[in-house]
PQR file with spaces between the fields and no chain letter, atoms N, CA, C, O and H, PARSE charges and radii, in Angstrom:
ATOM       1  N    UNK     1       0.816   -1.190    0.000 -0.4000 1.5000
ATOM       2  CA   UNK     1       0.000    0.000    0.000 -0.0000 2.0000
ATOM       3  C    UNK     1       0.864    1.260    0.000  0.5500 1.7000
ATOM       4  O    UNK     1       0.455    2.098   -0.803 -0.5500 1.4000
ATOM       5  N    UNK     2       1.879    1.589    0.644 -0.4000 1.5000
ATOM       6  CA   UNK     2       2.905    2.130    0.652 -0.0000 2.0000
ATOM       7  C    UNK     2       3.597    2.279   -0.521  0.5500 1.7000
ATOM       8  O    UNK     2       3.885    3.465   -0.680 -0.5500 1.4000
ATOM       9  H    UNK     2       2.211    0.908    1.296  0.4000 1.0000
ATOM      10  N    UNK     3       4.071    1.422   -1.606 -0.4000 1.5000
ATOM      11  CA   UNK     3       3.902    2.104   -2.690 -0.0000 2.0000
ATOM      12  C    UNK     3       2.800    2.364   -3.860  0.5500 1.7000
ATOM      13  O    UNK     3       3.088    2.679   -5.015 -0.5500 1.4000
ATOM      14  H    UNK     3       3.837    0.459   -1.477  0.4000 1.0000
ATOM      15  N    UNK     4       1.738    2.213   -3.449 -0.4000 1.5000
ATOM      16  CA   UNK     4       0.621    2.819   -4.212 -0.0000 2.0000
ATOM      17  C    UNK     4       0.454    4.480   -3.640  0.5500 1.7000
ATOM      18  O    UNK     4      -0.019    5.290   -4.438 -0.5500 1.4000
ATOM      19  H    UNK     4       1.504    1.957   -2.511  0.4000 1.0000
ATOM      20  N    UNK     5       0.744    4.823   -2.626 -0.4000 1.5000
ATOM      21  CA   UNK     5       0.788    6.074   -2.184 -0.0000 2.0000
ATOM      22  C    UNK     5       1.973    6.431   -2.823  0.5500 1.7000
ATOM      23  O    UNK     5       1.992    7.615   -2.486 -0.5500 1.4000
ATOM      24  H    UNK     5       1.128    4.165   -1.979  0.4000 1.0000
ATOM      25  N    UNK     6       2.735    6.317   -3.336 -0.4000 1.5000
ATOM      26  CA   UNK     6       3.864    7.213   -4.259 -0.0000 2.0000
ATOM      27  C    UNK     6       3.759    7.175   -5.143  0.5500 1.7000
ATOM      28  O    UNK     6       4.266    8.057   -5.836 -0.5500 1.4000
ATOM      29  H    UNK     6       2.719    5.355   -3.610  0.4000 1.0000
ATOM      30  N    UNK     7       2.947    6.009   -5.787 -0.4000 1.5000
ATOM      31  CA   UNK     7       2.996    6.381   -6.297 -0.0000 2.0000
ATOM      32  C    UNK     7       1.928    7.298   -7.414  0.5500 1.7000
ATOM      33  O    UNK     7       1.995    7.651   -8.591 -0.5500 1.4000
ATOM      34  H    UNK     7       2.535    5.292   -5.224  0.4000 1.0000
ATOM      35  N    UNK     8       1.056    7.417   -6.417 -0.4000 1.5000
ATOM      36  CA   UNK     8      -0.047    8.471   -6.789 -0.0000 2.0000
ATOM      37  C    UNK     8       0.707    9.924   -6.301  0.5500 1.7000
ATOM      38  O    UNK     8       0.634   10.997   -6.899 -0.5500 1.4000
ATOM      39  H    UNK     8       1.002    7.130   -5.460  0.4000 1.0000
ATOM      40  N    UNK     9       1.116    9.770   -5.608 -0.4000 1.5000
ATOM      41  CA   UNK     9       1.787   11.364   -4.692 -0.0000 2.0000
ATOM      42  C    UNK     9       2.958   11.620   -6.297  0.5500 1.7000
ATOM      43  O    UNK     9       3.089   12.789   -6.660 -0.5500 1.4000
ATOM      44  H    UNK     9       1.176    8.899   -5.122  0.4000 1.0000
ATOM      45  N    UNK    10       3.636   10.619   -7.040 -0.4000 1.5000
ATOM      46  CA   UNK    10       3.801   11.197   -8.177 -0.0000 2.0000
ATOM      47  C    UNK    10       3.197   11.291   -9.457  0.5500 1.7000
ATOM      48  O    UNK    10       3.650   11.532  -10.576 -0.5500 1.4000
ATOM      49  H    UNK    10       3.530    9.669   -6.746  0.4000 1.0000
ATOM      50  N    UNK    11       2.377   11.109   -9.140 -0.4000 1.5000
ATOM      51  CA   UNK    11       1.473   11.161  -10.649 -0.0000 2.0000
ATOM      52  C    UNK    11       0.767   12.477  -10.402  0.5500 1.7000
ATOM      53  O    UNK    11       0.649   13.261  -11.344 -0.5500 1.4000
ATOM      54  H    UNK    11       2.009   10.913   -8.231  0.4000 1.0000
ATOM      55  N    UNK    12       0.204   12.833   -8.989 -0.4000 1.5000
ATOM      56  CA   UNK    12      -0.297   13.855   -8.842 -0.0000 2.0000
ATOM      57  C    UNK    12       0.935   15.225   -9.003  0.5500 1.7000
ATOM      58  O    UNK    12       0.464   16.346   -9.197 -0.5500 1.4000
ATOM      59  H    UNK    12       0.301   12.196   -8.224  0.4000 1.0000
ATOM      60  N    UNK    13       2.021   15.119   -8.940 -0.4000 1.5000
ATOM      61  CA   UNK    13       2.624   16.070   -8.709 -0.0000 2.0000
ATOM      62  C    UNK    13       2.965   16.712   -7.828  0.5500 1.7000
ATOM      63  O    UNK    13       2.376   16.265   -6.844 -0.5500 1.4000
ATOM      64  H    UNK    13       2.404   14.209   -8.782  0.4000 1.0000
ATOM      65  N    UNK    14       3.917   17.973   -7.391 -0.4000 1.5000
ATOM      66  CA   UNK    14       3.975   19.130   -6.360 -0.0000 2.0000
ATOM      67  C    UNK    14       2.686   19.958   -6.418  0.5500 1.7000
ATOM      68  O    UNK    14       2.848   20.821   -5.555 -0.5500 1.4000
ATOM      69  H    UNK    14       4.396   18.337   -8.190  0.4000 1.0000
ATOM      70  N    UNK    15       1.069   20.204   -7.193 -0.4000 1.5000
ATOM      71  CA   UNK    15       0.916   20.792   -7.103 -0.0000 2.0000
ATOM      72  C    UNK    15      -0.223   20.784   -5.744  0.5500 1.7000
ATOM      73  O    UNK    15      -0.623   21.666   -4.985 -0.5500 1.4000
ATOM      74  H    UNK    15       0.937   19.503   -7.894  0.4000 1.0000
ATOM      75  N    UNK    16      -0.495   19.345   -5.879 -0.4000 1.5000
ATOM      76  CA   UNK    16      -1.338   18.176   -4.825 -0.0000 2.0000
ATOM      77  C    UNK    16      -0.165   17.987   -3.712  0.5500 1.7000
ATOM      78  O    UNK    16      -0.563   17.518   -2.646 -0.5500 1.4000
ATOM      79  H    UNK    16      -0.170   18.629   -6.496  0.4000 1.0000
ATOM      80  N    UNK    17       1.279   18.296   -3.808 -0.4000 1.5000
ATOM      81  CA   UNK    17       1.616   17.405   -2.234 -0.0000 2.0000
ATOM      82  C    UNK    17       1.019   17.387   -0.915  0.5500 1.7000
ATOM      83  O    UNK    17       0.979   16.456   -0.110 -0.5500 1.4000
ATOM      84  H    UNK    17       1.603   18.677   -4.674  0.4000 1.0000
ATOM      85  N    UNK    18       0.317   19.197   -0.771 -0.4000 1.5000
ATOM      86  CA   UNK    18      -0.092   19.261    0.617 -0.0000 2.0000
ATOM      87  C    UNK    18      -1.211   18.434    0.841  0.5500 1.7000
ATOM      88  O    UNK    18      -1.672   18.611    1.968 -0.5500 1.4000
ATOM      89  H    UNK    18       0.350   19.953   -1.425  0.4000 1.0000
ATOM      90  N    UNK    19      -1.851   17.539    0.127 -0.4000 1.5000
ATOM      91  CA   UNK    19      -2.896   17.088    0.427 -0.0000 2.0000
ATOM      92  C    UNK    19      -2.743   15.565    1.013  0.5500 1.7000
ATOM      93  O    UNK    19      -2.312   14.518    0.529 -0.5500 1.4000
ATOM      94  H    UNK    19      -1.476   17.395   -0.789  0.4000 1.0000
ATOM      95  N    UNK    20      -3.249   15.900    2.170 -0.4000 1.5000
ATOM      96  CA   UNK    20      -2.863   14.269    2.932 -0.0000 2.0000
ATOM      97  C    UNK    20      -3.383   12.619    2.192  0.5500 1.7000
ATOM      98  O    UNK    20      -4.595   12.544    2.390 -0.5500 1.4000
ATOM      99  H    UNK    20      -3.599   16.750    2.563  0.4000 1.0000
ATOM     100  N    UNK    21      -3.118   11.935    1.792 -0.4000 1.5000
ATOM     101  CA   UNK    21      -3.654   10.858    1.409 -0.0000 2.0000
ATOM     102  C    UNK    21      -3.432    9.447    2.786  0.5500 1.7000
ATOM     103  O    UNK    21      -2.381    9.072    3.306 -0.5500 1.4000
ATOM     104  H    UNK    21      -2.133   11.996    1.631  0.4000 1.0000
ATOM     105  N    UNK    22      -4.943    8.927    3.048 -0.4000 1.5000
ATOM     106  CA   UNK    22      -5.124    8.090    3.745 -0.0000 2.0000
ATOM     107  C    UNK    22      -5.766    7.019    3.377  0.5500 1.7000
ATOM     108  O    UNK    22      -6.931    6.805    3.044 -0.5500 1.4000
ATOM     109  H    UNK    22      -5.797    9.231    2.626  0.4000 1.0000
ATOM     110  N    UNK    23      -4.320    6.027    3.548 -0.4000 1.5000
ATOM     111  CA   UNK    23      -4.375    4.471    2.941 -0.0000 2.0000
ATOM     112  C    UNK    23      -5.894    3.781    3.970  0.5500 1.7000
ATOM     113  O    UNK    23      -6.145    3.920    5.167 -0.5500 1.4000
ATOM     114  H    UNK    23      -3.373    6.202    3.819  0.4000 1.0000
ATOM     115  N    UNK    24      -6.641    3.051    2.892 -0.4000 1.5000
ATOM     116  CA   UNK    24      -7.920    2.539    3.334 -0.0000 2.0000
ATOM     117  C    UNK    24      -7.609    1.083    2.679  0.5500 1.7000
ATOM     118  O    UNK    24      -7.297    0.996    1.492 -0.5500 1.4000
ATOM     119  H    UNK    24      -6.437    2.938    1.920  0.4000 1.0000
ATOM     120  N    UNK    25      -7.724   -0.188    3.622 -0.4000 1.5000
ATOM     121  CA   UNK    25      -7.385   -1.406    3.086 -0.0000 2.0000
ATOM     122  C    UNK    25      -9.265   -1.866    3.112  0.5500 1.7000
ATOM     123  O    UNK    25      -9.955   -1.483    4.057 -0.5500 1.4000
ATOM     124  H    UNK    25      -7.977   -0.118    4.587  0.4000 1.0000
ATOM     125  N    UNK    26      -9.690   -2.446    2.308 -0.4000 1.5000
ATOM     126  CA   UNK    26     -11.074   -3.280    2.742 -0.0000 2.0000
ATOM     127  C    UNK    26     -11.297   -4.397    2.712  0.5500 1.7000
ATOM     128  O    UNK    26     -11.013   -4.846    1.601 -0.5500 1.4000
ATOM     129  H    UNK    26      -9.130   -2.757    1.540  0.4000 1.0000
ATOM     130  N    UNK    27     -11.710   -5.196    3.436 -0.4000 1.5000
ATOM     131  CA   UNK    27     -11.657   -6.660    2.823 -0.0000 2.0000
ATOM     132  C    UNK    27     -12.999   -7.537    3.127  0.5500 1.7000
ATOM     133  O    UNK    27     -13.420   -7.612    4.282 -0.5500 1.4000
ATOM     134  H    UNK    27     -11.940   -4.832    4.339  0.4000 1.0000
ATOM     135  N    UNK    28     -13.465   -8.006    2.359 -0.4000 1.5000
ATOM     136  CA   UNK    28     -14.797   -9.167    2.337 -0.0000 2.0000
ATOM     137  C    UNK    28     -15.030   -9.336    3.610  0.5500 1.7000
ATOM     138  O    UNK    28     -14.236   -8.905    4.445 -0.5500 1.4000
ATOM     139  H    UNK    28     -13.124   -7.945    1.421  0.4000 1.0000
ATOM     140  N    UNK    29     -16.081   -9.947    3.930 -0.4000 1.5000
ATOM     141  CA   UNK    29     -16.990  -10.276    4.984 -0.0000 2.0000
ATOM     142  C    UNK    29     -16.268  -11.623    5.716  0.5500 1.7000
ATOM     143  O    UNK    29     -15.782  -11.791    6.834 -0.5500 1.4000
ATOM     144  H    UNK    29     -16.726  -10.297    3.252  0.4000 1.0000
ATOM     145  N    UNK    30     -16.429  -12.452    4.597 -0.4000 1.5000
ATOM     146  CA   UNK    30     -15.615  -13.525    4.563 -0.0000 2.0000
ATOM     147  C    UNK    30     -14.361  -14.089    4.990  0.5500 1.7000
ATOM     148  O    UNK    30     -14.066  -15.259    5.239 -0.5500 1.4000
ATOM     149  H    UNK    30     -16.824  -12.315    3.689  0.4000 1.0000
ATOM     150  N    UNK    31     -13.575  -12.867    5.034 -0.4000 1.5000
ATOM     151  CA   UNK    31     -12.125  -13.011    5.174 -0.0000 2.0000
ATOM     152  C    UNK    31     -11.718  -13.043    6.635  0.5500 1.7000
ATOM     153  O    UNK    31     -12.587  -12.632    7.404 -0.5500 1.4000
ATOM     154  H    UNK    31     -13.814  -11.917    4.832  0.4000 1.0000
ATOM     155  N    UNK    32     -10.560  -13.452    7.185 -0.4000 1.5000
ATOM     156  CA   UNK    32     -10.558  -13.618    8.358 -0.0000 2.0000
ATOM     157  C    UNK    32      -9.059  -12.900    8.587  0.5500 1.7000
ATOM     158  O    UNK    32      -8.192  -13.362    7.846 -0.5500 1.4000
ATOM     159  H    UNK    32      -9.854  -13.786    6.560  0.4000 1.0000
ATOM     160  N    UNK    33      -8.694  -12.018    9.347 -0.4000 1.5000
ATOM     161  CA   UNK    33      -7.371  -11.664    9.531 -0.0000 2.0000
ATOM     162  C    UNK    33      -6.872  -12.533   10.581  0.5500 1.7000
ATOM     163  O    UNK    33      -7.391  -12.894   11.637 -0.5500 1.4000
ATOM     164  H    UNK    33      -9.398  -11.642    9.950  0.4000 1.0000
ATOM     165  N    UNK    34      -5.376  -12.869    9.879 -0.4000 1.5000
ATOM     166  CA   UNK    34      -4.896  -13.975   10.578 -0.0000 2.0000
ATOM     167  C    UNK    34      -3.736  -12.986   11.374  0.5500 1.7000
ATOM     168  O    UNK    34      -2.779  -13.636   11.794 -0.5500 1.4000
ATOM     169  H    UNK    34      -4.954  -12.575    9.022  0.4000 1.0000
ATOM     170  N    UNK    35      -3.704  -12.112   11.532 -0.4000 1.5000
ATOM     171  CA   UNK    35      -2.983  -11.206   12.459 -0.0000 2.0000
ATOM     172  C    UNK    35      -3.930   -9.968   13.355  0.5500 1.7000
ATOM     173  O    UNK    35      -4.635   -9.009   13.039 -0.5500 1.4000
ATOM     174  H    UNK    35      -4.482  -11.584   11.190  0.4000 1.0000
ATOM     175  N    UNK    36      -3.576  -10.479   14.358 -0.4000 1.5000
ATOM     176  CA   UNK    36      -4.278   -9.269   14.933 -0.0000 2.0000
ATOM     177  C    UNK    36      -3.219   -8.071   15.372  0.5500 1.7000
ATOM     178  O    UNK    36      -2.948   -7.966   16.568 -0.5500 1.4000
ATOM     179  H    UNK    36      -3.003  -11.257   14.614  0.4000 1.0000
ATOM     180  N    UNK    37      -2.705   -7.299   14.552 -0.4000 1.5000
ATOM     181  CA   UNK    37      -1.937   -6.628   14.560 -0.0000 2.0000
ATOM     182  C    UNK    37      -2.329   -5.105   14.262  0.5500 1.7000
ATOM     183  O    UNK    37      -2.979   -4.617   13.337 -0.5500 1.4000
ATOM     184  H    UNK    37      -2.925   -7.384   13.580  0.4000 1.0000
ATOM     185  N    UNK    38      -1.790   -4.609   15.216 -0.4000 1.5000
ATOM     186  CA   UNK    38      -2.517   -2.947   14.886 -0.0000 2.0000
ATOM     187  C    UNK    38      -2.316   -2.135   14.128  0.5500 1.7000
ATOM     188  O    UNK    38      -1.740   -1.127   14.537 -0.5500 1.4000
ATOM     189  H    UNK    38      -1.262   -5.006   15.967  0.4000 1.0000
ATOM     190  N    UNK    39      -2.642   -2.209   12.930 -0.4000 1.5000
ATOM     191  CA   UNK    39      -2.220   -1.193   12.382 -0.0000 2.0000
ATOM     192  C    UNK    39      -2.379    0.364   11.976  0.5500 1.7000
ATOM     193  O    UNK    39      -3.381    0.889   11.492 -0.5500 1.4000
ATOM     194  H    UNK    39      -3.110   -3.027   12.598  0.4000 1.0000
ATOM     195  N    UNK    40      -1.286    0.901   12.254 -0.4000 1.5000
ATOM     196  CA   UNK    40      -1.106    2.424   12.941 -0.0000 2.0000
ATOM     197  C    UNK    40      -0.859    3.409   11.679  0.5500 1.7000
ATOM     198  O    UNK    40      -1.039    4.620   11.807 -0.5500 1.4000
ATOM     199  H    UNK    40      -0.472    0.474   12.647  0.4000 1.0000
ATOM     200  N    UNK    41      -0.380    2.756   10.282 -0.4000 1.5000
ATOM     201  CA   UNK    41      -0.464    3.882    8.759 -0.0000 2.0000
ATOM     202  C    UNK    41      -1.783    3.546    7.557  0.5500 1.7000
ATOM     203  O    UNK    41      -1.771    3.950    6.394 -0.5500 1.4000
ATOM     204  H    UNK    41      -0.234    1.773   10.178  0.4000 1.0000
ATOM     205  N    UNK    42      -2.617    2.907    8.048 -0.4000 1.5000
ATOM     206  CA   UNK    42      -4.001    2.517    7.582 -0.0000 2.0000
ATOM     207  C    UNK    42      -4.799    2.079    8.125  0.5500 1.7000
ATOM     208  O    UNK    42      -4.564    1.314    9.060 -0.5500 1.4000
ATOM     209  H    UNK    42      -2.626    2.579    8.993  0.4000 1.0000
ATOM     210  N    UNK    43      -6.134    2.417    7.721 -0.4000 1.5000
ATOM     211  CA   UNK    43      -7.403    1.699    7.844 -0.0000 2.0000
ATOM     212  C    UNK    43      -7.552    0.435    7.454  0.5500 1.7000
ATOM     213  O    UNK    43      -7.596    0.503    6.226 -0.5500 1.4000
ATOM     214  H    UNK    43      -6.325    3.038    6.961  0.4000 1.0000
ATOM     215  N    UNK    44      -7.670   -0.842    7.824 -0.4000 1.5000
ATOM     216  CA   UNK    44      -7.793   -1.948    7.497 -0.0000 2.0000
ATOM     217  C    UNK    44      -9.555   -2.289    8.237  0.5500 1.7000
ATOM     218  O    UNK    44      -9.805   -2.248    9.442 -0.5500 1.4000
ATOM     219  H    UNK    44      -7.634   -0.898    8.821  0.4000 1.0000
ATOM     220  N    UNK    45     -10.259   -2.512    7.459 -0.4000 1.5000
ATOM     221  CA   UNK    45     -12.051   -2.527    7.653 -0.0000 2.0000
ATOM     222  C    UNK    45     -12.792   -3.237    6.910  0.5500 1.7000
ATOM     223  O    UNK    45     -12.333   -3.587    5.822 -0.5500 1.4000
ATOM     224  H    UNK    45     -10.056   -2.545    6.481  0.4000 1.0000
ATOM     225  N    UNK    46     -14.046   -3.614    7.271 -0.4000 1.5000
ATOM     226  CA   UNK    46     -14.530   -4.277    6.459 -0.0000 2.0000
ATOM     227  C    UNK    46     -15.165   -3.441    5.855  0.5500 1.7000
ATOM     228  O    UNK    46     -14.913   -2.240    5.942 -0.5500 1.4000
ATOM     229  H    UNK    46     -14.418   -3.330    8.155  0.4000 1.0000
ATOM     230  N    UNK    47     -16.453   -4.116    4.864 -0.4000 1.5000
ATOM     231  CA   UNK    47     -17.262   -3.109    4.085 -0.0000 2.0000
ATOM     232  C    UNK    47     -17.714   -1.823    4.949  0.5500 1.7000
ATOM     233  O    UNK    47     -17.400   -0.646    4.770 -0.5500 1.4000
ATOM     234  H    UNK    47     -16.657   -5.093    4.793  0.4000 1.0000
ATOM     235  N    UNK    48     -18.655   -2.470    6.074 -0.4000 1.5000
ATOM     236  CA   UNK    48     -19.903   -1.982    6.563 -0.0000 2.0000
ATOM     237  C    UNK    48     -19.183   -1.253    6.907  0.5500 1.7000
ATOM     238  O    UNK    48     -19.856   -0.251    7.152 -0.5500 1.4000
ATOM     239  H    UNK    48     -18.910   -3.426    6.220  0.4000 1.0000
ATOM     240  N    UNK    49     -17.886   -0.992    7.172 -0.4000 1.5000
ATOM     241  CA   UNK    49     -17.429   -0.037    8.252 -0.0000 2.0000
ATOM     242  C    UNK    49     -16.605    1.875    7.401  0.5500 1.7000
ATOM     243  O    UNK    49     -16.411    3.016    7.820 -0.5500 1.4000
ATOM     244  H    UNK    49     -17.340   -1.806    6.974  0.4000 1.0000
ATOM     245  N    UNK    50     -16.396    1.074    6.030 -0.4000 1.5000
ATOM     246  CA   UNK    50     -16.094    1.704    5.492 -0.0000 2.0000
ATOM     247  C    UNK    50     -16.799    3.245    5.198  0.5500 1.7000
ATOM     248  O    UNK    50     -16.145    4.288    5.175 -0.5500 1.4000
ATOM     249  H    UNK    50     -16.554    0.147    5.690  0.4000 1.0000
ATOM     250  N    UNK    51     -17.600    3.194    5.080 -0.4000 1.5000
ATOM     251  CA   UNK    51     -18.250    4.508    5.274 -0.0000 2.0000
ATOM     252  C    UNK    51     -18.423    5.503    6.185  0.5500 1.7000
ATOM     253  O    UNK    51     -18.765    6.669    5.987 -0.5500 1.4000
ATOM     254  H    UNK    51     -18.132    2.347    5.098  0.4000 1.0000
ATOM     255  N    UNK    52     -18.093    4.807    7.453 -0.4000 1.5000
ATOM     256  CA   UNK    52     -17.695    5.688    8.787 -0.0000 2.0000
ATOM     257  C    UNK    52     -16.176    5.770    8.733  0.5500 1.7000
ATOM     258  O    UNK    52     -15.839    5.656    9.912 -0.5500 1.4000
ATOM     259  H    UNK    52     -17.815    3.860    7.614  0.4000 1.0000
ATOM     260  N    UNK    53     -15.111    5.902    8.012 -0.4000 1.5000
ATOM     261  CA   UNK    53     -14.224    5.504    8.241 -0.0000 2.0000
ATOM     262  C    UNK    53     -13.948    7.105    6.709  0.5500 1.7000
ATOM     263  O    UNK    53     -13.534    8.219    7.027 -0.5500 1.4000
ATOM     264  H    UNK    53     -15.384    5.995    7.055  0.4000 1.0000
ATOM     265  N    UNK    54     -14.185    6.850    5.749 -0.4000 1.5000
ATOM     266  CA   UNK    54     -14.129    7.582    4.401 -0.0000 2.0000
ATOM     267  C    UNK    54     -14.913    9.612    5.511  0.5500 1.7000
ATOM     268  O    UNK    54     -14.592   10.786    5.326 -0.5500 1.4000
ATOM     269  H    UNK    54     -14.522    5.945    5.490  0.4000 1.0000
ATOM     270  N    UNK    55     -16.109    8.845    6.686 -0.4000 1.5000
ATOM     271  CA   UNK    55     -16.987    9.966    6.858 -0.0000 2.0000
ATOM     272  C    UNK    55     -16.019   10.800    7.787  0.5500 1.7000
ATOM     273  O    UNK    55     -16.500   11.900    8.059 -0.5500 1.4000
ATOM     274  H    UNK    55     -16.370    7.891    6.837  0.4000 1.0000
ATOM     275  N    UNK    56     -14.691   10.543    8.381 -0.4000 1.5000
ATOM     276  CA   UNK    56     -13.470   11.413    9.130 -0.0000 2.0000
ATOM     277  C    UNK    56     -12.750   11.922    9.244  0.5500 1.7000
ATOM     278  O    UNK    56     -11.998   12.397   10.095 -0.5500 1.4000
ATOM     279  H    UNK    56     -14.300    9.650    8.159  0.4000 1.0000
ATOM     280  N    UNK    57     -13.128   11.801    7.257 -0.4000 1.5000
ATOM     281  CA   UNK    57     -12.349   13.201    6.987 -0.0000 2.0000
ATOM     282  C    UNK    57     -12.956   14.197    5.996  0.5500 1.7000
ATOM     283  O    UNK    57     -13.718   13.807    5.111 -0.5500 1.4000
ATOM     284  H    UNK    57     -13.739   11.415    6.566  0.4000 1.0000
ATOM     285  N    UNK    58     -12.612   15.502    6.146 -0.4000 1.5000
ATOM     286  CA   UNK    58     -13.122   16.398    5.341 -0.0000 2.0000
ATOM     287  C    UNK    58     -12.516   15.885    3.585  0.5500 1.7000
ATOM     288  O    UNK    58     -11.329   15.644    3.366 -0.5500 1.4000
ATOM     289  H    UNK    58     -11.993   15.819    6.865  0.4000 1.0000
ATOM     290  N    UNK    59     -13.324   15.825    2.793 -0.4000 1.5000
ATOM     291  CA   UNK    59     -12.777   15.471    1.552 -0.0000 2.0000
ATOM     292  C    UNK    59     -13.175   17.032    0.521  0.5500 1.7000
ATOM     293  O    UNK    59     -14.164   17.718    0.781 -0.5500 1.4000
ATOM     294  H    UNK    59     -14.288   16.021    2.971  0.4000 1.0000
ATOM     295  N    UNK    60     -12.230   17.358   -0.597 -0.4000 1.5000
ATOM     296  CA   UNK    60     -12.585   18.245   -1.583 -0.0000 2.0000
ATOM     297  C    UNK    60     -12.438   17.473   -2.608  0.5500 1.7000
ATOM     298  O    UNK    60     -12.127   16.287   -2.498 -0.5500 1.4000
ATOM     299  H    UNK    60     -11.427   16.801   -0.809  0.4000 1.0000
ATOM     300  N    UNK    61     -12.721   18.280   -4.120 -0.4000 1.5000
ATOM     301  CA   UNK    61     -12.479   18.027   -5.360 -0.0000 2.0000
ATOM     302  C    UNK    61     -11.531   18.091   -5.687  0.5500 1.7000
ATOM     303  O    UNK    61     -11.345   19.308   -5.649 -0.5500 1.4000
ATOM     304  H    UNK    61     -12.974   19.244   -4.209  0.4000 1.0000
ATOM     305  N    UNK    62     -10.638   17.653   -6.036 -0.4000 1.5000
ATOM     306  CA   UNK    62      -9.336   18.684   -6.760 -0.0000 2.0000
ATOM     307  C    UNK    62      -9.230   18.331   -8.160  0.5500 1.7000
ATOM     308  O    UNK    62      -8.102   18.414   -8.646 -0.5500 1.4000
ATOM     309  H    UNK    62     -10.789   16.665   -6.067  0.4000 1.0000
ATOM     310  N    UNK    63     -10.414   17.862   -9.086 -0.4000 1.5000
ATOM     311  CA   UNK    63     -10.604   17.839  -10.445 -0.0000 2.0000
ATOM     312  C    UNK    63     -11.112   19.281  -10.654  0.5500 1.7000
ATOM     313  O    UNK    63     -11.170   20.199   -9.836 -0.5500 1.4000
ATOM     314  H    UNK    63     -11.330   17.795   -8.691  0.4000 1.0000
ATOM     315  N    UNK    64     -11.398   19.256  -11.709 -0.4000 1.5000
ATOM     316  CA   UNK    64     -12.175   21.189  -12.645 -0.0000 2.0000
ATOM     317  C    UNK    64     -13.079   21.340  -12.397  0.5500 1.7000
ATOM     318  O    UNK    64     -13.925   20.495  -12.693 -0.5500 1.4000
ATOM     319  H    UNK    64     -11.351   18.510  -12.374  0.4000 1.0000
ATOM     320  N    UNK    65     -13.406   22.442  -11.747 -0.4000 1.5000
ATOM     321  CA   UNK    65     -14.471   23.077  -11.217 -0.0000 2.0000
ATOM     322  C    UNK    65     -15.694   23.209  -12.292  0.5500 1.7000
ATOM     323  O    UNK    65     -15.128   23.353  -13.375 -0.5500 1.4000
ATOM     324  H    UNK    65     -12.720   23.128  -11.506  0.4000 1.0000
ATOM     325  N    UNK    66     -16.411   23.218  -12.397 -0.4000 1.5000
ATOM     326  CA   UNK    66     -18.078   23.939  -12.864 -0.0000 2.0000
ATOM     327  C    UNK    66     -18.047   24.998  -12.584  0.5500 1.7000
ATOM     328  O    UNK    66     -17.713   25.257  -11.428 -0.5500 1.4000
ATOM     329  H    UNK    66     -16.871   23.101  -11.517  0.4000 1.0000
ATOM     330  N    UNK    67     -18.344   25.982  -13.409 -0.4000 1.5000
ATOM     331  CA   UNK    67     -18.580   27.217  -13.117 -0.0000 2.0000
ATOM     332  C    UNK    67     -20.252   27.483  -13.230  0.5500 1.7000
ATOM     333  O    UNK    67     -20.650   28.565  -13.663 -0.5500 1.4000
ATOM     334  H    UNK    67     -18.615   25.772  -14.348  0.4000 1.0000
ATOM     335  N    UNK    68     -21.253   26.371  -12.793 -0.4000 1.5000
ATOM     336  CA   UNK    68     -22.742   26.423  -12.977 -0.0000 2.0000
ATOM     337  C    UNK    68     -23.461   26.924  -12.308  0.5500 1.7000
ATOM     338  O    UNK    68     -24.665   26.899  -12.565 -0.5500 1.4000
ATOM     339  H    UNK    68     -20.929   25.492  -12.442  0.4000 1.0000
């Protein structure tokens, strides 16, 4: 996950750096984590939870505005 965050942080450029990006892991209902290990640089959640989880942070656009 760690390098999927760089490598979006370079695709986006310097003009996006200040913008925090927060790694969100999700996984099936089904699945069972075989570590119970805390992890402290992502969200690791299931579905249901995901939406309280996306709802903690303030999010913007940073695609092209509408001027409508």
């Amino acid at each position: 996950n760690k390098g999927h965050i760089k490598a979006l942080r370079n695709w986006l450029g310097e003009e996006f750096a200040h913008i925090p990006i927060h790694s969100v892991v999700v996984f099936l209902p089904r699945t069972k984590f075989k570590s119970h290990a805390h992890f402290t640089q992502a969200y690791v959640v299931y579905p249901k939870q995901l939406k309280q989880v996306l709802g903690q942070h303030e999010t913007k656009s940073i695609g092209k505005q509408n001027n409508v």
